[in-house]
C-alpha angles and dihedrals in degrees: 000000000000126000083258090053095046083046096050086050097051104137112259094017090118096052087054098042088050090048098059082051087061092046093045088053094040095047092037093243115200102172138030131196120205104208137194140167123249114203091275091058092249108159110233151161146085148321130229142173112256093242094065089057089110096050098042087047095061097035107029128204132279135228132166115275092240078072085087098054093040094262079269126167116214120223093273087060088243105131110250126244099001130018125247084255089063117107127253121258134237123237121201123199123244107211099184082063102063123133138177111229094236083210094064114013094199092076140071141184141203131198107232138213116230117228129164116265110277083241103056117119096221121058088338110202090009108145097269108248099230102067114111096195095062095033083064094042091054085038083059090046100049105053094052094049083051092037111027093225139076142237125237126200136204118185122191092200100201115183128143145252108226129175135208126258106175108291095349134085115215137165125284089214130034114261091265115154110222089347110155094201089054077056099052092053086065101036096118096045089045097040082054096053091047090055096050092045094044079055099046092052099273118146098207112201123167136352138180133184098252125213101282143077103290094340106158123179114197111171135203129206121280118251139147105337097244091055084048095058094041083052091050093051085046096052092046083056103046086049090048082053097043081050094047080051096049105035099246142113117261093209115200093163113127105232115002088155126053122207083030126073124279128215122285133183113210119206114205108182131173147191126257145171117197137346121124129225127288133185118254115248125272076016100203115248104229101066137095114250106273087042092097106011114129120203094233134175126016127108127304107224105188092068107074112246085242092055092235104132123292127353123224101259085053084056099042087048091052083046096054085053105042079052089058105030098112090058093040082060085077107053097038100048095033107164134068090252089055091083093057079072105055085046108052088065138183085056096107094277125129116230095160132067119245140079146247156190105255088332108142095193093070132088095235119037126190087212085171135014087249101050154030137230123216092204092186098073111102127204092266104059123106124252104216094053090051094045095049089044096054090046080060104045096039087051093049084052095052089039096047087033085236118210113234096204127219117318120246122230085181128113089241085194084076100035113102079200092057089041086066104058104060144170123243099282100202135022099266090060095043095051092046088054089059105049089052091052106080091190106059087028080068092053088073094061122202122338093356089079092058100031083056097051101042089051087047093039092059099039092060084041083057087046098051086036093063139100111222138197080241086067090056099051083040109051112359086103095023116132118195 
């Protein structure tokens, strides 16, 4: 039996597979894309008609393995990640993950598991190790099978909505924190994305115009962390679509505005034993069945039973990723333009280690006596490599029994002590941090790890290897 064999088998596949059938023939279903998510976070894949789902289904597509790695080339002209000699892969349909796109109700997508192709000489059919999706999955898996509990995430996607003005990009909205007028401006962008997303199995729960040009922040509730990230790429496509339909810029880069905020992406995650899923309220019809499950009930273990402050499984878990925070860094601001954000301090952004109470200068946050924010993590990051980092730092933290530390009530923007304990401030930093951490470096099992870091090697390489407009302010009239 192969990976793709044991996939294929999974109990209640062919429910769900059965069940797409009858939504494809319901909705009237003509096309179907089978999606999955490359290291950047890039979402991929194929198309195919809707009367080749069963097929498709049992044999998967197939796509180069350089997919996952954006069939990029690097600046050398060598392809990133896997040669043109390497083999395709194989995608697998996940059914439980079929949606109807509310924008277009003729087509569908699924979210797909990555395996070698069934001819390969070594390991053929074996789950292919650079896909982000199924490392965190067995990521999941593993750590409750060690640990006996679960993570939850929570993720606050900001980004902004941005417009053209000739050749230059500016914000839809003024740069208002919390201003419902600068809301308002938006109401009908933000009223369109509620409704897909509502469609597509996101519980939306809150939102707020942020402190920048058009930044907007509307959450969904927290669950497993693999249904989280799927959430979060689904909500960066439904916003590129709500842009295509109003003629604006869905902006997720991190820091397209110096001396305002960027775009973070919080992730608040949290401890559990027990609770089952459970289906989110008014469910939309047209989704397979995890689509809009909700892991829901259980304990909470970070609060203490007495309700006097953390437990010690909340401290343990801050220490595991304080340990671990340098190498995190990668794999949560992981572009070069991440690092606009860290250095134009005193805008809401970590750059230290440590952690708070409610102190929103510091990398780790308790927001809540029952969770915890990871503030470094930026609007571009993805999901499945976060996600996968924090189950193995926490983990690291429960296992070594890891000290947190005291808590800061300081502005660690203004403390020369804070100052020194950074965090890498640039790429290059980051991505040596985490080749030198063993622990998170596993977390990206297999070939992720170095699929990851040639795609982020060269993009820093690119980076150093440019000519900026900096260069010109800054030395055109420059005499030695």
């Amino acid at each position: 039996m192969t990976g793709i064999d044991d996939f294929l088998n999974r109990q209640g596949r062919a429910d769900d597979v059965a069940h797409a059938r009858k939504l494809i023939d319901t909705f009237e279903i003509e096309y179907i894309y089978v999606q999955y998510v490359t290291v950047t976070g890039r979402v991929v894949g194929k198309g195919m008609p809707a009367a080749h789902w069963e097929r498709v289904a049992e044999r998967g597509v197939q796509l180069v393995y350089g997919s996952t790695a954006n069939v990029s080339a690097g600046r050398t002209g060598r392809y990133l990640g896997y040669g043109p000699e390497a083999s395709e892969l194989v995608a697998v349909p996940e059914p439980d993950t079929f949606a109807r796109l509310p924008w277009d109700g003729r087509v569908a997508r699924v979210f797909a598991r990555l395996f070698r192709n069934r001819e390969e000489e070594h390991e053929p059919g074996a789950p292919l190790t650079s896909d982000c999706r199924g490392n965190l999955a067995r990521m999941t898996a593993g750590f409750a099978d060690r640990h006996g509990l679960e993570l939850r995430i929570g993720t606050e996607p900001e980004m902004m909505w941005l417009r053209r003005e000739g050749a230059e990009l500016v914000g839809a909205s003024k740069p208002y924190c919390y201003h419902i007028d600068q809301f308002e401006e938006l109401r009908d962008v933000m009223l369109r994305v509620l409704r897909y997303a509502r469609e597509m199995g996101l519980d939306m729960i809150q939102g707020d115009h942020e402190d920048a040009p058009g930044q907007l922040e509307l959450n969904f509730a927290f669950d497993e962390p693999l249904r989280n990230a799927d959430r979060l790429i689904t909500y960066r496509q439904i916003c590129r679509q709500v842009a295509r339909e109003f003629d604006l810029v869905a902006c997720f880069m991190t820091k397209p505005f110096m001396g305002l905020s960027a775009s973070g992406c919080h992730h608040n995650f949290s401890l559990w034993s027990g609770g089952e899923d459970a289906p989110m309220a008014d469910a939309p019809d047209a989704v397979g069945r995890n689509v809009a499950a909700y892991r829901r009930g259980g304990r909470n273990l970070f609060p203490r039973a007495d309700g006097a402050g953390l437990s010690e499984e909340a401290l343990h878990s801050i220490g595991g990723v304080l340990a671990h925070l340098p190498a995190l860094t990668a794999l949560a601001a992981s572009t070069v333009n991440s690092y606009r954000r860290m250095w134009d301090s005193g805008l809401w952004a970590p750059f230290t280690r440590g952690w708070g109470h409610q102190n929103r200068t510091c990398a780790l946050r308790v927001s809540a006596p029952d969770r915890i924010e990871y503030r470094a993590a930026d609007s571009m990051v993805n999901p499945y490599l976060m996600a996968a980092g924090l189950l193995a730092a926490v983990g690291d933290g429960l296992r070594s029994k890891l000290p947190a530390g005291e808590p800061t009530t300081a502005n660690t923007y203004e403390s020369d002590a804070a100052r020194a304990d950074r965090l890498p401030m640039n790429l290059g930093e980051a991505l040596a941090a985490l080749h030198d951490d063993a622990l998170v470096r596993s977390a990206l099992h297999g070939d992720l790890y170095s699929v990851f870091r040639d795609h982020k090697q060269d993009e820093w390489e690119r980076f150093l290897a440019t000519t900026t407009s900096w260069d010109f302010d800054a030395y055109l009239d420059y005499v030695p």
